[in-house]
FILO-682075 format. One line per field, with one value per residue: chain; residue number from 1; x, y, z of N, C-alpha, C in turn. Coordinates in nm, 3 decimals, decimal comma. Example, Ala and Ser with C-alpha at 12.3 -4.5 7.8 and 13.67 -1.06 7.14 Angstrom:
BEGIN
c = c(A|A)
k = c(1|2)
n_c1 = c(1,319|1,285)
n_c2 = c(-0,569|-0,225)
n_c3 = c(0,780|0,708)
ca_c1 = c(1,230|1,367)
ca_c2 = c(-0,450|-0,106)
ca_c3 = c(0,780|0,714)
c_c1 = c(1,320|1,290)
c_c2 = c(-0,330|0,003)
c_c3 = c(0,780|0,787)
END
This chain:
BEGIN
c = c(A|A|A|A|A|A|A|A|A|A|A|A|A|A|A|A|A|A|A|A|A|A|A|A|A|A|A|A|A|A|A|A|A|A|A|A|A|A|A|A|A|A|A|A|A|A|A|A|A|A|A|A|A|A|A|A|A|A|A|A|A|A|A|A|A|A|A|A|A|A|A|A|A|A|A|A|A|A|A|A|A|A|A|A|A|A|A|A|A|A|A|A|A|A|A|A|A|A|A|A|A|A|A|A|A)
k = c(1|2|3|4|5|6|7|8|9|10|11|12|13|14|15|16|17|18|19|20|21|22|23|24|25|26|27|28|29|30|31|32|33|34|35|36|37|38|39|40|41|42|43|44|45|46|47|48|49|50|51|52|53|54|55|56|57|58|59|60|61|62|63|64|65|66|67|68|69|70|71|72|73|74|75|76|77|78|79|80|81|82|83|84|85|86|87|88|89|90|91|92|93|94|95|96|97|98|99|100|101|102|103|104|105)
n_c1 = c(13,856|14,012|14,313|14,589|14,884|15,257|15,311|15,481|15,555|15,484|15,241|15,191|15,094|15,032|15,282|15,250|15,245|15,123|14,916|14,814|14,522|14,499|14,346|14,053|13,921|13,738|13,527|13,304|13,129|12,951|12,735|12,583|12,315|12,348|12,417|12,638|12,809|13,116|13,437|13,726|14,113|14,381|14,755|15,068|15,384|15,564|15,351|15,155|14,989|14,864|14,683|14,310|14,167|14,341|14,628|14,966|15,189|15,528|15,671|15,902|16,085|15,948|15,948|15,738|15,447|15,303|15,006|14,754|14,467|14,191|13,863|13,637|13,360|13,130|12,994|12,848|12,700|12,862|12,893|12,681|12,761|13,021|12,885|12,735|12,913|13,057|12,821|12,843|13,101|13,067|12,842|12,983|13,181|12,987|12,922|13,142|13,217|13,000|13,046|13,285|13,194|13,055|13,271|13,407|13,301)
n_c2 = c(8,243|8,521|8,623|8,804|8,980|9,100|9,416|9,533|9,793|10,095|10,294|10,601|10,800|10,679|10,527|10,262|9,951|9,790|9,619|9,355|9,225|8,864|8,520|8,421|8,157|7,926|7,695|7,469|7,335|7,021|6,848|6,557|6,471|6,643|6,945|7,133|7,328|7,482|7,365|7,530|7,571|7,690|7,598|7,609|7,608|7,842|8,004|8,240|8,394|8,716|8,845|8,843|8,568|8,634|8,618|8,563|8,473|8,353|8,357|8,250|8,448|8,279|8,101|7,848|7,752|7,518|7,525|7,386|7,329|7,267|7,137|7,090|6,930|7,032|6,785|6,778|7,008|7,201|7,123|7,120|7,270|7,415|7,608|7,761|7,808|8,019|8,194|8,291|8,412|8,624|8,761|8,820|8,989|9,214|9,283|9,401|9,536|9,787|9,819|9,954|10,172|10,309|10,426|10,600|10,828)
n_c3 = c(12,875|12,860|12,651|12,696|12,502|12,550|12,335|12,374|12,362|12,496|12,677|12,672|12,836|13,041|13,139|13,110|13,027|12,674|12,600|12,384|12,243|12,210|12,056|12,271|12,470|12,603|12,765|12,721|12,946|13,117|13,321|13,485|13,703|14,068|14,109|14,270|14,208|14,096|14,074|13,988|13,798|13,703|13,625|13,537|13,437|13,448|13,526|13,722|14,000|13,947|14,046|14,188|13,987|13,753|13,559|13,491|13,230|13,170|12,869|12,579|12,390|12,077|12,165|12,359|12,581|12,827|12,972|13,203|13,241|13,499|13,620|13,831|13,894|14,212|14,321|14,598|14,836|15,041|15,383|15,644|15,883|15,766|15,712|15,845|16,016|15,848|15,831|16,108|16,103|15,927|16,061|16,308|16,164|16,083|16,304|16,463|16,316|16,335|16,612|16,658|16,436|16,671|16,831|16,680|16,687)
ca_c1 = c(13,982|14,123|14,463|14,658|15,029|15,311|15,334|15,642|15,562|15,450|15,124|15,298|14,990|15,014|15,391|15,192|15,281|15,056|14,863|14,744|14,438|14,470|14,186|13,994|13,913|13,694|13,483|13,121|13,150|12,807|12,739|12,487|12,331|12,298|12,550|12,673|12,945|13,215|13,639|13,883|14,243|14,530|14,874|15,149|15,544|15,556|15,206|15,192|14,877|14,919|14,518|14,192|14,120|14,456|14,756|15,120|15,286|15,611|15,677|16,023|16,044|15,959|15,885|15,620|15,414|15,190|14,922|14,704|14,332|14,143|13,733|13,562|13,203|13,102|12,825|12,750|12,629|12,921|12,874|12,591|12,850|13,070|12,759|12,737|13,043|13,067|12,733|12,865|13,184|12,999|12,761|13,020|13,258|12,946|12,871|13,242|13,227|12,936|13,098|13,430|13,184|13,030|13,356|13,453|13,210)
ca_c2 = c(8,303|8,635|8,608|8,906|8,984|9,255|9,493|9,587|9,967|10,182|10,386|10,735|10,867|10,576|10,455|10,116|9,855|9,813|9,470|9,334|9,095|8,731|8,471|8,403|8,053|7,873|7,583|7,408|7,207|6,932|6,758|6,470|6,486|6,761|6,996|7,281|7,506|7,410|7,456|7,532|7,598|7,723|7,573|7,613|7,628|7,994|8,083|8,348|8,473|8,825|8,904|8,753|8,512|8,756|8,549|8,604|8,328|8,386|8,267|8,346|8,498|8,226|7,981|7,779|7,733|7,473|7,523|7,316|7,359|7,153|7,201|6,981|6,954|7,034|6,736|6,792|7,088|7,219|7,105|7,241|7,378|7,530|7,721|7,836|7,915|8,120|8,270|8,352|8,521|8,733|8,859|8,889|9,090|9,308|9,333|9,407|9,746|9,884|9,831|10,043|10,282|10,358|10,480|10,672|10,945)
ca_c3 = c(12,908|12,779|12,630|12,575|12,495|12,548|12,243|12,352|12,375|12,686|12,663|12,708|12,937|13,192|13,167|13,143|12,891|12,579|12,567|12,253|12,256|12,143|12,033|12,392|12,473|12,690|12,794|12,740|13,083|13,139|13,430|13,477|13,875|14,092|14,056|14,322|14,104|14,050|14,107|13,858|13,832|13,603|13,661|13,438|13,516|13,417|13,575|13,871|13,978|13,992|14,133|14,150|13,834|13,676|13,547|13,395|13,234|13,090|12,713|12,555|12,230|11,984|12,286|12,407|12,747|12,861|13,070|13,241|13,294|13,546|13,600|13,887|13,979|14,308|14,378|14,743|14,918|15,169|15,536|15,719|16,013|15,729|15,638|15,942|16,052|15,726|15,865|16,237|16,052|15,869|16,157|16,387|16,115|16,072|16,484|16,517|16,225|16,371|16,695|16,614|16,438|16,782|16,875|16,580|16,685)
c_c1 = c(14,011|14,271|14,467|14,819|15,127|15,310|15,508|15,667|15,486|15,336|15,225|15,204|14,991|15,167|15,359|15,232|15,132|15,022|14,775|14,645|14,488|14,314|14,172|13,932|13,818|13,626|13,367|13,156|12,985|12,842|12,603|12,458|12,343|12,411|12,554|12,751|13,031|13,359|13,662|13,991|14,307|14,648|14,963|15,298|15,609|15,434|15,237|15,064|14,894|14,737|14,372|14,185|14,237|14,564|14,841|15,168|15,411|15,660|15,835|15,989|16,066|15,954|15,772|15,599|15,300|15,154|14,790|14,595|14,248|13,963|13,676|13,413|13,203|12,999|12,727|12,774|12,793|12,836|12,790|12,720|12,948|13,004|12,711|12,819|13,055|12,969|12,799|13,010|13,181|12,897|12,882|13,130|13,146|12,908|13,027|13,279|13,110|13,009|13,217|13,367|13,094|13,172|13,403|13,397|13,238)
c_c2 = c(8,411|8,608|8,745|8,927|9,121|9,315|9,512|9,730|10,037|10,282|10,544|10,850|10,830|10,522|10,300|10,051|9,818|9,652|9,462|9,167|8,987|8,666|8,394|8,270|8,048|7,731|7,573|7,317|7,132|6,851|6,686|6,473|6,604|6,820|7,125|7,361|7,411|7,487|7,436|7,579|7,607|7,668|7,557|7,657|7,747|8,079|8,155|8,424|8,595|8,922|8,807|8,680|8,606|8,656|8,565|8,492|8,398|8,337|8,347|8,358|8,362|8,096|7,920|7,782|7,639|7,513|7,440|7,348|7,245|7,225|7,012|6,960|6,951|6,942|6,736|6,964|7,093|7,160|7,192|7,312|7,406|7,632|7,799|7,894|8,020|8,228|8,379|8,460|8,637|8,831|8,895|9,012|9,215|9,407|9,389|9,606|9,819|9,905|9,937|10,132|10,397|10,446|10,556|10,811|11,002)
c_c3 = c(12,805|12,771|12,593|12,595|12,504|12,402|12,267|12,395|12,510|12,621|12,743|12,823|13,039|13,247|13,161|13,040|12,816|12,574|12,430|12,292|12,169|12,139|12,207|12,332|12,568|12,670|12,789|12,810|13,095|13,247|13,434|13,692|13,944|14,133|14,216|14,365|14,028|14,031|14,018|13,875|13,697|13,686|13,507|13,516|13,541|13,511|13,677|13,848|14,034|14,055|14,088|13,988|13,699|13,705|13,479|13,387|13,140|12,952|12,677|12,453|12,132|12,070|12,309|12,571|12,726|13,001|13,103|13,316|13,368|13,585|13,712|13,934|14,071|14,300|14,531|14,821|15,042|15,345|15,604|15,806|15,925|15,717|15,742|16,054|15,950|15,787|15,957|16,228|16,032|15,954|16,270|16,308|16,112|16,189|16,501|16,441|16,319|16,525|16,735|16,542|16,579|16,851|16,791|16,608|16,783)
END
């Protein structure tokens, strides 16, 4: 995990607010058995995911936040017929673009 914090001040090129890095954290996860991935999650009372794997928690000045990390092994293999519904998604999203670029022309 990257931590970083407001500065306080505005980058005067972007109007953007000025983040300052903190010390980055993470995890040595082990699993025993056959492994395939594995979910994780942030929750915290403050948390708000503001984009992919991108989170804002709010802290007040001179405050605290907990947050709560969870990490599960996947041990079985998704469902053959998710794996292929996932498949038939994906070919028909790609039969469906070329389809609509036949008409584009």
């Amino acid at each position: 995990m990257h931590v970083f914090h407001d500065s306080g001040t505005t980058d005067p090129d972007t109007g953007l607010p000025v983040l300052v890095p903190q010390t980055p954290f993470g995890f040595a996860v082990d699993h025993s058995g056959e492994l395939h991935g594995w979910r994780h999650q942030l929750s915290g009372a403050t948390l708000t995911e503001v984009g992919p794997n991108l989170y804002r928690i709010r802290v007040p000045t001179g405050g605290e936040a907990v947050v709560t990390t969870e990490i599960e092994a996947l041990e079985l293999p998704p469902e053959w017929w998710k794996r292929l519904l996932r498949w038939l998604l994906r070919l028909l999203r790609r039969f469906l673009r070329w389809l609509l670029g036949l008409f584009k022309h």
